[in-house]
N, C-alpha and C positions, 0 to 999 in steps of 0.2 A: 504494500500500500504506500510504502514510504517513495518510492518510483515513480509513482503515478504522482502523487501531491508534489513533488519535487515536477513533475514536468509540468503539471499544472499550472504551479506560481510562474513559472520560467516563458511559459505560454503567454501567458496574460501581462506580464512587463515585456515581451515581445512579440504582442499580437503583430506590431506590423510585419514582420519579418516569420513567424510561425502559422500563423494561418490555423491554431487551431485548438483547441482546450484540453483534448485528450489525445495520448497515443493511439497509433490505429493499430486495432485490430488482428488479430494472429487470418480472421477469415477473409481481412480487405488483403493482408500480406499474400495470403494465397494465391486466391484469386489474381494480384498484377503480377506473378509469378508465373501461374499459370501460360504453357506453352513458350516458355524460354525453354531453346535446347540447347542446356546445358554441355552439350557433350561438344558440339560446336562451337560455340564461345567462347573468345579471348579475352574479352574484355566489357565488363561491364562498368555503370556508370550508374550513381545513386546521385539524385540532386535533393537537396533537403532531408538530409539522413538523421535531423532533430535528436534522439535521445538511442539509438540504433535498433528499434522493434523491425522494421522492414532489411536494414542491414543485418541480422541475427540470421532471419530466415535464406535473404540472398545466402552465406554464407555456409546454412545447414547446407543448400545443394549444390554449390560449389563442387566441380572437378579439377583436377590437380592441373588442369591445363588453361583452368579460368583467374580472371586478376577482376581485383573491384576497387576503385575509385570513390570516395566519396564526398563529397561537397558540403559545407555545412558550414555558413558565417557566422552564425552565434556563438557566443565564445562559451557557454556552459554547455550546451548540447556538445559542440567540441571535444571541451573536456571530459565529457564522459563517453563519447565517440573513442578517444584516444586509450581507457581501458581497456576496451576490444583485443585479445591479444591474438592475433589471427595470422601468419606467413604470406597471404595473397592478400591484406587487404592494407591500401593505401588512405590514409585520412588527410583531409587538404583543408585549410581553414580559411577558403577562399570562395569568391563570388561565378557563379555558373557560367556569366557571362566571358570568362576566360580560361573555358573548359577545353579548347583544341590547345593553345600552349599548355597548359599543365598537363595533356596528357602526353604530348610530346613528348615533353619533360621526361616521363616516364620511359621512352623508348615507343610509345603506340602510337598509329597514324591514324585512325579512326577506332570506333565504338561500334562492337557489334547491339549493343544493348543498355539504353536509358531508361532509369525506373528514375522517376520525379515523382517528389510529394512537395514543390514548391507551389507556397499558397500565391499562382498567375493571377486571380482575379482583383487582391490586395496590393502587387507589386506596383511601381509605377508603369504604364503602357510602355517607354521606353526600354524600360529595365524585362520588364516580359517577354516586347517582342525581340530583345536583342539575346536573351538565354534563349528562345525558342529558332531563331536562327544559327544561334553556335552550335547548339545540337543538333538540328538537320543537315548542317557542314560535317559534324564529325560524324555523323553515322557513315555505316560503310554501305554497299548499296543495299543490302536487305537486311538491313538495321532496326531495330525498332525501338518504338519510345513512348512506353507506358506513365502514362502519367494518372492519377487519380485528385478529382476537386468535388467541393461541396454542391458545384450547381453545373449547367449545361455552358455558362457563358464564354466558354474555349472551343466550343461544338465546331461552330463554323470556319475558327481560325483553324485546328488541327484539319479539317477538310481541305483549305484553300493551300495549307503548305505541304499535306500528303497527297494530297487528290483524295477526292470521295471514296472510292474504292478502297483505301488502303488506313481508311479509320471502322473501329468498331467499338461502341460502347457498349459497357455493361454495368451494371449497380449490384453492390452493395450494403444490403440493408445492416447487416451485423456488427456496424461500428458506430462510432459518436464523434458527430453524425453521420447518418445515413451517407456514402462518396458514391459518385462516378468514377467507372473507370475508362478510359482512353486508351484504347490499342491501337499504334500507328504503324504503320512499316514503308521506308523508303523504297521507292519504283515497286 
């Protein structure tokens, strides 16, 4: 319990930047997990990895040939990001929008795989639409970038930058609150 009220306080003195009151969910984690093949993937990519409930799980299905990136500007979600003690996974305390140099950095030229739990409809427009451009730059061509939000209002922007074809939402009712989820895949 003491995890939860610790992310809670942490939420609400950074609602701009957290997007949300409570941890998500072990059934939201699933589900934007769902249909990553693992067994193919080099490198994924966590944006807003807050307190690590969604990094836990990436991690449980990790294979020895998979690397995870994770993003997270808060400086206490950081912190306790940085416990994690895990061989494939990279913690960066940095802004999404300078996601292709940082991963460089790493030795990787693109992402086969973006999990975002950044809260796009609180950001500023500029600041949104310039993460959701860095990440369809670094996808590799059949890349994808699941993202999950509280309401529909990225609906038509993930259409216009995947093509129609290549989004599919789903919900979630088993968290607080109730998320969308966004599955994209590049061409």
């Amino acid at each position: 319990m003491g995890k939860k009220l610790n992310f809670f306080k942490e939420a609400v003195l950074a609602a701009k930047t957290s997007g949300t009151i409570a941890p998500s969910s072990r059934f939201l984690a699933e589900k934007m997990l769902k249909g990553i093949d693992f067994e193919q993937t080099k490198l994924i990519v966590e944006l807003g990895s807050g307190n690590g409930v969604i990094t836990k799980h990436i991690l449980k299905k990790m294979k020895p040939n998979n690397h995870l990136i994770c993003f997270e500007i808060n400086e206490i979600f950081y912190q306790e990001l940085l416990k994690i003690d895990h061989p494939q996974l990279t913690i960066l305390n940095t802004s999404a929008e300078f996601l292709i140099d940082e991963i460089q950095k790493k030795g990787f030229t693109n992402v086969d795989c973006i999990v975002s739990s950044l809260p796009l409809s609180i950001l500023p427009k500029e600041v949104s639409k310039s993460i959701l451009n860095e990440s369809y730059n670094a996808l590799s061509e059949q890349g994808k970038f699941i993202q999950f939000q509280y309401s529909l209002d990225y609906y038509k922007r993930f259409k216009k930058l995947f093509k129609k074809q290549n989004v599919s939402l789903h919900f979630e009712p088993l968290n607080i609150p109730p998320a969308f989820i966004y599955k994209c895949t590049k061409n």
